[in-house]
C-alpha positions in Angstrom: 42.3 106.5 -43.9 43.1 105.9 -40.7 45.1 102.4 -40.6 43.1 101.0 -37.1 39.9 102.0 -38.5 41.2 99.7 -41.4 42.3 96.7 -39.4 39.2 97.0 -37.9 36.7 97.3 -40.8 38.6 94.6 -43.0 38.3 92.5 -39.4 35.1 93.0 -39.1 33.8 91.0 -42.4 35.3 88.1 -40.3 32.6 87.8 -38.1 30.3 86.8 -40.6 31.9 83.6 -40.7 30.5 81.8 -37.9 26.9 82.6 -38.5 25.8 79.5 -38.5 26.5 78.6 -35.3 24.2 81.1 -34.2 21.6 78.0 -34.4 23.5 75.6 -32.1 22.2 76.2 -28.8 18.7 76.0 -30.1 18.9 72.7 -31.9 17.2 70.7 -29.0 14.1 73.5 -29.1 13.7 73.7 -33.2 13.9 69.1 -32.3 10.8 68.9 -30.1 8.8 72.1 -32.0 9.6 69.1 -35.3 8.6 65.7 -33.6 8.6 64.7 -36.9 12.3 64.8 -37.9 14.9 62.9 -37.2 18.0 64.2 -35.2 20.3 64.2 -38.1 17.5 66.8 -40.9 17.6 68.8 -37.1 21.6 68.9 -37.8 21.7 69.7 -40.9 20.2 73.1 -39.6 23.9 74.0 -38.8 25.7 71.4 -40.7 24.3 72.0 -44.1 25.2 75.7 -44.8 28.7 74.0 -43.8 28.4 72.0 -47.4 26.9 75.2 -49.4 29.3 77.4 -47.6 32.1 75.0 -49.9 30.2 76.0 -53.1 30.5 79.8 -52.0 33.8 79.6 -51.9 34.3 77.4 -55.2 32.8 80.8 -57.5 34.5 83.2 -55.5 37.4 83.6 -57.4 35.4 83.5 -60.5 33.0 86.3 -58.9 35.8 88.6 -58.0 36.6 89.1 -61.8 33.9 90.6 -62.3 32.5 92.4 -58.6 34.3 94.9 -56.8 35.2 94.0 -53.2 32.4 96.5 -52.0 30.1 94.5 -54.5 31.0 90.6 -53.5 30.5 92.5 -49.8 27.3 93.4 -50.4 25.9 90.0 -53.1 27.5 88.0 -50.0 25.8 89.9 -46.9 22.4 89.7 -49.1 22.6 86.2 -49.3 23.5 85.5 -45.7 20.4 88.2 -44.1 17.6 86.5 -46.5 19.3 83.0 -45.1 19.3 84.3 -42.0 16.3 86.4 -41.1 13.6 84.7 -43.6 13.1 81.2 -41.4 11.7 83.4 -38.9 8.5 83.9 -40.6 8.2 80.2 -41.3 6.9 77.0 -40.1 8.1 74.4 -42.8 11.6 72.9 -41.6 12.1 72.0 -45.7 11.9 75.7 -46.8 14.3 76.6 -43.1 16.2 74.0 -44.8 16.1 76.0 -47.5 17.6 79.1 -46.1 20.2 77.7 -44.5 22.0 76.7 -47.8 21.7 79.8 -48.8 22.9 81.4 -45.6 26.1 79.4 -46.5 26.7 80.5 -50.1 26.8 83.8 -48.2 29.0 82.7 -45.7 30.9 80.7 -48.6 31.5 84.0 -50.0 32.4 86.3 -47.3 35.2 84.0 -45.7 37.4 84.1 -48.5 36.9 87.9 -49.0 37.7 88.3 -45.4 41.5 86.6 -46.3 41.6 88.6 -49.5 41.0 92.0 -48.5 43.9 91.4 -45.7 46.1 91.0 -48.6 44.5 94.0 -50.3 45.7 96.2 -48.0 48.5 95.0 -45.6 52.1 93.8 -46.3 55.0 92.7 -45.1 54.9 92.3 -41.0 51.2 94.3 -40.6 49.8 91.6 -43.4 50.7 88.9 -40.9 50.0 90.4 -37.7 46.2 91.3 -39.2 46.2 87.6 -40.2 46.6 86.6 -36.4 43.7 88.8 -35.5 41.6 87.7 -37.9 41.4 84.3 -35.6 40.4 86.9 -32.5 37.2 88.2 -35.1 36.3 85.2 -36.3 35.8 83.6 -32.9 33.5 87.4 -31.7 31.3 85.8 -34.0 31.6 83.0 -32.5 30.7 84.2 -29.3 27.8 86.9 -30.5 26.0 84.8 -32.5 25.4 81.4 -30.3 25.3 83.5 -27.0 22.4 85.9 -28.5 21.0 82.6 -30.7 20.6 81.1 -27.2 19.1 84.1 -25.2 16.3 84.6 -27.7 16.0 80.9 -28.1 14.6 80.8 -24.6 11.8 83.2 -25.9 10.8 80.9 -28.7 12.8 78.9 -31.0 11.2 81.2 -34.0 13.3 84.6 -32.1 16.9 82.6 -32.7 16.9 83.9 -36.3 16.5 87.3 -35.5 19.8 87.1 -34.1 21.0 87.7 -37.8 19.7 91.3 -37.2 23.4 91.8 -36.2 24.5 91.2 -39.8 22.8 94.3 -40.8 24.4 96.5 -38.5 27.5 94.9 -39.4 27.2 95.7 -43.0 26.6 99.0 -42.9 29.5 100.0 -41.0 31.7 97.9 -43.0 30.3 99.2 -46.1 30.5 103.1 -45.1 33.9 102.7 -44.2 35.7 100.3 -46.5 37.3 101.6 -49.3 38.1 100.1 -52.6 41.5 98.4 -53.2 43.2 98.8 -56.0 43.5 96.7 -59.1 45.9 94.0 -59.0 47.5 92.8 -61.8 48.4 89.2 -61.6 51.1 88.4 -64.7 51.8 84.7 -65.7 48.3 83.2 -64.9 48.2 79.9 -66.4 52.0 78.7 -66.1 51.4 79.5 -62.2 48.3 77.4 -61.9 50.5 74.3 -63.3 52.9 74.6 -60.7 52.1 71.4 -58.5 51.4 71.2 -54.9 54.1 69.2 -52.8 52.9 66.1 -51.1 53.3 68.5 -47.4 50.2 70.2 -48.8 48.0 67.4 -49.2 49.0 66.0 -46.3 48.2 68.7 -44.2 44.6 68.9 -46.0 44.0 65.4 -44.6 44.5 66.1 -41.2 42.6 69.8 -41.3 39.7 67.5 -43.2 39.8 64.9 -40.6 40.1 67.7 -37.9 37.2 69.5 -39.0 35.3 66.1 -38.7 36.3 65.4 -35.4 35.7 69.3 -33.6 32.5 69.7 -35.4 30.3 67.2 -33.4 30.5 69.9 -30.3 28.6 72.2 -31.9 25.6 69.5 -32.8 25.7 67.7 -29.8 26.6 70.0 -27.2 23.2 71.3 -26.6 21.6 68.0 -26.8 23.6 66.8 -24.1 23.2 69.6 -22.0 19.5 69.9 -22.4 18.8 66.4 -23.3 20.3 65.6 -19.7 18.8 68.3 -18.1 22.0 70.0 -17.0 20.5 73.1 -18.6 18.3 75.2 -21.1 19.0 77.1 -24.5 20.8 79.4 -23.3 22.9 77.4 -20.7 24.2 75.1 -24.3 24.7 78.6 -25.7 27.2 79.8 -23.1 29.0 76.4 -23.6 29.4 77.4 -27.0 30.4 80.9 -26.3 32.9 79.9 -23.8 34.5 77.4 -26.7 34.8 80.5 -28.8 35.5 83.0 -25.8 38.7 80.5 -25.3 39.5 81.2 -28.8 39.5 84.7 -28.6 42.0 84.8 -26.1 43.7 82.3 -27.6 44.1 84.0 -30.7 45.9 86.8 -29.1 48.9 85.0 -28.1 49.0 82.3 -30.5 52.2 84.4 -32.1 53.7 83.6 -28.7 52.5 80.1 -28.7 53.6 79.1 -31.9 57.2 79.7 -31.4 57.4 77.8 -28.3 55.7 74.8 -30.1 56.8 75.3 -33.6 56.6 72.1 -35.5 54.3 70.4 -32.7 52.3 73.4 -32.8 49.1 71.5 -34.8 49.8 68.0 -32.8 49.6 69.8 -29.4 46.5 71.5 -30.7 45.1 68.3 -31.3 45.6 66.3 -28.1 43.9 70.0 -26.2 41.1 69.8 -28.1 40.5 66.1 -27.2 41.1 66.8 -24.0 38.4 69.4 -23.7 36.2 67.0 -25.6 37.0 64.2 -23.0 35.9 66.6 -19.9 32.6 67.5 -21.5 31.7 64.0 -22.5 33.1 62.6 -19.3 31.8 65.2 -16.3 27.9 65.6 -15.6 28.2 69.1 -14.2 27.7 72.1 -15.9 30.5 74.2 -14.4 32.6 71.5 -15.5 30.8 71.1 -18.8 31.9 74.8 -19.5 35.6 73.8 -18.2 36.0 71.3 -21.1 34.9 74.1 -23.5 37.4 76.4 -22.7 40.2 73.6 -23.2 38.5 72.5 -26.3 38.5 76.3 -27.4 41.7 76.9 -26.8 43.2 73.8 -29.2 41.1 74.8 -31.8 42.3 78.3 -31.9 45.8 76.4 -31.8 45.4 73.8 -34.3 43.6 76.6 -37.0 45.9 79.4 -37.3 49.1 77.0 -37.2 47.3 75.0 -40.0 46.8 78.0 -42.5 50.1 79.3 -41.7 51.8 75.7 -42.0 50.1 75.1 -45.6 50.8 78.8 -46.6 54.7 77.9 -46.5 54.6 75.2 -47.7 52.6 75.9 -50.8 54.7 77.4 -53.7 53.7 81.4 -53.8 51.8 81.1 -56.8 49.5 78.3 -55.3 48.8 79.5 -51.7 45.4 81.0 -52.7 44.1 77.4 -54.4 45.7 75.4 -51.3 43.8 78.2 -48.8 40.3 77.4 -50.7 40.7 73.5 -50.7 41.0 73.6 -47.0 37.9 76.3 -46.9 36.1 73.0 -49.3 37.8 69.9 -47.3 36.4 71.7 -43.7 33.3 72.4 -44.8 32.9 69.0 -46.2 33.9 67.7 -43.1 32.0 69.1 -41.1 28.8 68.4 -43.2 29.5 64.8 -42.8 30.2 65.0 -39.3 26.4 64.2 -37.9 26.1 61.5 -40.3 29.3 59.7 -39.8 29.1 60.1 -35.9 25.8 58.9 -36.4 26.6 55.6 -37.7 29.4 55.4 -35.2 26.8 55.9 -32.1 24.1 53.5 -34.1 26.9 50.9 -33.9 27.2 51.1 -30.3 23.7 51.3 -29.6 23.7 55.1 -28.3 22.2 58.1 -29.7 23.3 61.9 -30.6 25.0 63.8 -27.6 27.3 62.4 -25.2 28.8 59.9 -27.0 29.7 61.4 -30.0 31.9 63.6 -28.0 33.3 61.2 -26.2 34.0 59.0 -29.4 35.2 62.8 -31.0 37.8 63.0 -27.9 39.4 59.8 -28.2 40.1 60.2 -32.2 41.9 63.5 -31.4 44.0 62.4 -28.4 45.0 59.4 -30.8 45.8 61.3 -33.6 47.2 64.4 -31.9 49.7 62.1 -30.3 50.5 60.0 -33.8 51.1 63.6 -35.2 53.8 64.4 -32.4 55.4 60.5 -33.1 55.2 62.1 -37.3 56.6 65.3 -35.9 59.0 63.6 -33.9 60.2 61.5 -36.7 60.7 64.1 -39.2 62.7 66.7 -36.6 65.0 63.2 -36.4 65.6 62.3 -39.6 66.5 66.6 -40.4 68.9 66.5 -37.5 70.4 63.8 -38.4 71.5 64.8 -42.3 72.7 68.0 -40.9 74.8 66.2 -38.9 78.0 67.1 -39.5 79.5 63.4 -39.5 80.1 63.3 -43.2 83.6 63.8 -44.2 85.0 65.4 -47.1 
């Protein structure tokens, strides 16, 4: 088979991954069509299949003893159309509720199968080269499904879900075209499960947890600010989102590049340009300016998340990489499902309500901690120059 055509089928199961978001431009519509709800059961609408998507991932491993890579393709793409497309014939927000989760045990499912199959079939330099791309795939679905979410928003808030039409097409070319890896046999099982995890791991989980937190409260309350403030409709809050992920796309081409002029600051830096995008859109009240803030806030996410899996990768022993690589799928979507509800109590605090001022509160958090990071980076570099300092004598 053709090795491009390859790349670009085991790619494409990537763009599954940001389905959800596909909803986040139309979160203010699907609000006033439910008077009824609250702002946070409206949020869970894209931050709940964030919390399923954690239990996806948890059988995966178990699921792949048993289904072919074709097979968990095709169980996980089921479960992510009937999430998808079904709310579109319905009118109770419990039972769109409903589909959501289950739109995320798809999703749960299909982002670790995306990582595997790279390992399937690449190696050596390739295998991390695809890895890089995969960043540039994930973030095409970033773009394709809030971008079309929001034009057919515009038409109705019932017409966003038939954005998951594109899953179908998706499918089928992945399925015609993707071939089935060979079996791997994996020798000394259980004595490299008990190999323990060095405190570097857990301490990068922490920060991806708490990072996850902080970024997610763009996507549910970007388009309430925009069309909560009248600075735009549907589809203006779904070019904001697109341009966050549009950022990332380009990011992600010459992250390689970026990487090795930041090296151990890489994740810091990332930090203090995502804040700063953050700051612009909860500080300007123009929408060319808005969309400004998302491209810096796009570009520092597609910073911080490929320096973060590649980071924890080394630093995990070899046997291990695959657990650490699935608690940071379960921290992020756990911090991102508690994202509405701690930024909730933040804004209640403060007397202020869901939109600006979580994104502002979001931007101050990761300027703080992006710069504490570079004092811990800092630090660190020191105290390894200085016991390779050759002032010992012998």
């Amino acid at each position: 088979m053709n090795r491009t055509l390859l790349k670009v089928v085991v790619l494409s199961v990537s763009i599954f991954v940001m389905g959800a978001m596909a909803l986040s431009p139309a979160l203010a519509s699907i609000g006033a069509a439910f008077k009824e709800a609250s702002p946070q059961t409206i949020m869970l609408l894209v931050t709940l299949p964030s919390i399923t998507m954690v239990f996806g991932s948890l059988v995966f491993s178990k699921l792949s003893d048993y289904l072919s890579r074709r097979g968990l393709l095709t169980f996980g793409v089921a479960l992510f159309l009937i999430g998808g497309l079904t709310p579109y014939f319905m009118n109770d927000l419990t039972m769109i509720l409903v589909m959501r989760a289950i739109l995320g045990l798809g999703v749960g499912l299909l982002f670790p199968l995306a990582t595997v199959l790279i390992t399937d079939f690449f190696e050596g330099n390739e295998r991390g080269t695809v890895m890089g791309l995969q960043s540039v795939f994930m973030n095409i679905g970033g773009i394709v499904f809030p971008l079309l979410g929001g034009l057919l928003c515009a038409t109705g808030w019932h017409n966003t879900f038939l954005t998951y039409l594109v899953g179908v097409v998706l499918f089928l070319f992945v399925y015609t075209y993707l071939p089935e890896p060979a079996k791997v046999v994996r020798e000394e099982v259980k004595e490299c499960k008990r190999v323990p995890l060095p405190g570097k791991v857990y301490f990068l989980e922490s920060v991806y947890f708490i990072y996850c937190l902080l970024y997610f409260v763009f996507f549910i309350d970007i388009a309430i600010q925009i069309v909560g403030e009248n600075l735009g409709n549907a589809a203006s809050a779904g070019l904001a989102v697109t341009i966050f992920t549009m950022a990332g796309l380009v990011t992600g081409l010459v992250f390689g590049k970026i990487a090795q002029i930041l090296k151990g600051m890489t994740i810091p830096v990332g930090w203090v340009i995502t804040g700063l995008g953050m700051a612009i859109i909860s500080g300007v009240y123009d929408f060319n300016l808005i969309l400004v803030g998302c491209f810096v806030g796009g570009v520092g996410f597609t910073v911080v998340c490929p320096a973060f899996f590649t980071e924890v990768s080394v630093a995990s022993p070899p046997s291990r990489v695959a657990f650490s690589i699935s608690l940071a799928c379960v921290l992020g979507g756990i911090g991102q499902f508690a994202a509405p509800f701690i930024f909730d109590a933040i804004s209640g605090a403060f007397g202020q309500g869901p939109g600006r001022f979580p994104i502002w509160v979001s931007a101050i958090a990761l300027v703080v901690g992006g710069v504490l990071l570079i004092l811990q980076q800092y630090t660190q570099q020191a105290k390894i120059t200085n016991l390779e300092s050759p002032n010992t004598k012998f």
